[in-house]
C-alpha positions in Angstrom: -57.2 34.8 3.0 -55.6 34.0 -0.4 -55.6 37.7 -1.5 -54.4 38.9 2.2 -51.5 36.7 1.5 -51.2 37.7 -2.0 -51.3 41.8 -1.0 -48.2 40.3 2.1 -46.3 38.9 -0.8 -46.1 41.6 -2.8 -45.8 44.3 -0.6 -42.3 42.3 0.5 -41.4 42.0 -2.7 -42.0 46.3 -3.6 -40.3 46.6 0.1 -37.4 44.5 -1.1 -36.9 46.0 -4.5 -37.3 49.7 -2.7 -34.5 48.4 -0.1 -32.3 47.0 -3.3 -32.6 50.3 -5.2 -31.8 53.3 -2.4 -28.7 51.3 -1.2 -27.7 50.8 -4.7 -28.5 54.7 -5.2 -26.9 55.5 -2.2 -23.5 54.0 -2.9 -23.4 55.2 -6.4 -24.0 58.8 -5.1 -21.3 58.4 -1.9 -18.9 57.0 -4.5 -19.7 59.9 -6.9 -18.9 62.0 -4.5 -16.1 60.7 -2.8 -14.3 61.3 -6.3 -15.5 64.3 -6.7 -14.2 66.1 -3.4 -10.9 64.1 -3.9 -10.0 65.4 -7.6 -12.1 68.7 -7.5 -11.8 70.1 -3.6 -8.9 67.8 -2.2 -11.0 66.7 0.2 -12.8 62.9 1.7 -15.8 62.4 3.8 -13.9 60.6 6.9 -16.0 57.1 7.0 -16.9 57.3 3.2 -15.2 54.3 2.9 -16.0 52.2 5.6 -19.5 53.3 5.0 -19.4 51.9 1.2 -17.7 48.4 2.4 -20.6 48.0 4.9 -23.3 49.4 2.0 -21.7 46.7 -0.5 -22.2 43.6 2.7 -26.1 45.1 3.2 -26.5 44.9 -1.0 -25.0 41.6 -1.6 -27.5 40.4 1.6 -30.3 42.5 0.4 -29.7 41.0 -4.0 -29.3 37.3 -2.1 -32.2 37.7 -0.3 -34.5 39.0 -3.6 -33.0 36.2 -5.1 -34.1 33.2 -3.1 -37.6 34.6 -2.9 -37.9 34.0 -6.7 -35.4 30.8 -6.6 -33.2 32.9 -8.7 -30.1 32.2 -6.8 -27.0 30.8 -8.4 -27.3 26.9 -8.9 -25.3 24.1 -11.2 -28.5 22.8 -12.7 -26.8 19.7 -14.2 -29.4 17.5 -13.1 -32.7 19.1 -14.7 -31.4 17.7 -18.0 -31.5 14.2 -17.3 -34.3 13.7 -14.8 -38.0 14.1 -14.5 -40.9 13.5 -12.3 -40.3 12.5 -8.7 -36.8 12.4 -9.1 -36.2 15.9 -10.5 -38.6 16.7 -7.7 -36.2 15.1 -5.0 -33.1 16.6 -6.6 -34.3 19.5 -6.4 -36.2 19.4 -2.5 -32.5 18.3 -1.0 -30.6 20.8 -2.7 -33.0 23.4 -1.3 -33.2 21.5 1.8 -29.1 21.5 1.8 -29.6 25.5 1.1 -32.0 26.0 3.9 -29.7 24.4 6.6 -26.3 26.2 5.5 -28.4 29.3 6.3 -30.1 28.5 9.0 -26.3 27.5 10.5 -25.0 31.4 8.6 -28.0 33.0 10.4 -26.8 31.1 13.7 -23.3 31.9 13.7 -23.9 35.6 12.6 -25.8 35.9 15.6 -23.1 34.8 17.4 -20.8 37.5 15.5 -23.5 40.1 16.0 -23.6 39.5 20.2 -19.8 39.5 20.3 -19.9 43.2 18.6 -22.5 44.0 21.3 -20.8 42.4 24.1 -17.4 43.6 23.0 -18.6 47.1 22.3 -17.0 47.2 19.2 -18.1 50.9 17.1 -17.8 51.3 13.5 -17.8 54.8 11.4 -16.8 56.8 14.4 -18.8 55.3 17.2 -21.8 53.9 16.3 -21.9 50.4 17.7 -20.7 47.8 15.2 -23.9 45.3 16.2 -26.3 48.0 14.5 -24.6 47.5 11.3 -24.3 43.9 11.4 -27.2 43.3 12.7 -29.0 42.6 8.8 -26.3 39.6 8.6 -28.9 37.1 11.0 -32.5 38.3 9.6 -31.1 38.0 5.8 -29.6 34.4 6.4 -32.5 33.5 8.4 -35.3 35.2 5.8 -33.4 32.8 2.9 -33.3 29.8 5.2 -37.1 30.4 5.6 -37.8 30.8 2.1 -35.7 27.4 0.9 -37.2 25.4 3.5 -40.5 26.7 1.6 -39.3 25.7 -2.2 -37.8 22.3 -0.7 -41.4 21.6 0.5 -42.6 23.2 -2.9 -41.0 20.9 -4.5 -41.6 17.6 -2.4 -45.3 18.5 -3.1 -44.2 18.5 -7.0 -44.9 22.3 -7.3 -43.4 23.5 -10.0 -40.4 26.6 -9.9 -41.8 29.6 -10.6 -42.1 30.2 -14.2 -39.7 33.5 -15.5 -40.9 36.0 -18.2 -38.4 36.9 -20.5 -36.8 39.6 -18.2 -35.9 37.1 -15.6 -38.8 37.9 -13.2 -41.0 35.9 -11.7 -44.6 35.7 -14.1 -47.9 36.2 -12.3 
């Protein structure tokens, strides 16, 4: 069961990085070549644009996301300098517990957002229904709600962070 959950894990985290990397690619190669046409040919893609403001919303979601599976996020660690033991471990559940619920309500409320698009009809890029595109907002809010409510019981069970390698990542 351990290794099923082990082969889970990190097929999520290649899916992830995979995910990460061709929206990354992709806006690098739209950009490209949105400066391209406009100094060589004189000419735009007509949604190029709007496509790359709703590619950088997917990425930040998608980079936040990778992040809090590693508990990588951004954080004022002030506190791991002064305590220890059970009371670094309580510092450090309610701050993910405090994470967990502030997205749990973002997942909530983007829901919300996302059945207004759909009830309203609104269309992005030149008709395709806004609720599509928006629709990563809830499952990226409520994947790192998920995943802090995890660490916070990580670390009420005094379960250490995971360790990083000198490249930042997660060791083995």
């Amino acid at each position: 069961m351990k290794s099923l959950l082990q082969g889970l894990e990190t097929a999520g985290r290649w899916t992830e990085d995979l995910l990460l990397s061709l929206i990354l690619l992709a806006m690098i190669g739209l950009a490209s070549g949105q400066i391209v046409g406009r100094n060589l040919f004189d000419t735009t893609l007509v949604n190029a644009d709007e496509l790359l403001r709703i590619m950088v919303l997917w990425l930040t979601l998608a980079g936040a996301v990778a992040a809090s599976r590693a508990d990588r996020h951004i954080s004022i660690a002030l506190l791991d300098r002064y305590l220890s033991g059970w009371q670094l471990r309580a510092v450090r559940c309610l701050n993910h517990l405090f994470t967990a619920v502030i997205c749990a309500l973002l997942c909530r409320y983007s829901l919300d957002f996302v059945a207004m698009a759909r009830e309203f009809e609104d269309t992005l890029l030149g008709g395709v229904p806004a609720w599509i595109l928006q629709a990563p907002l809830p499952l990226g809010f409520g994947i790192m709600a998920y995943r802090h409510l995890l660490h916070a019981i990580g670390a009420a069970a005094g379960r250490p962070p995971p360790a990083r390698t000198p490249s930042g990542k997660p060791a083995s």
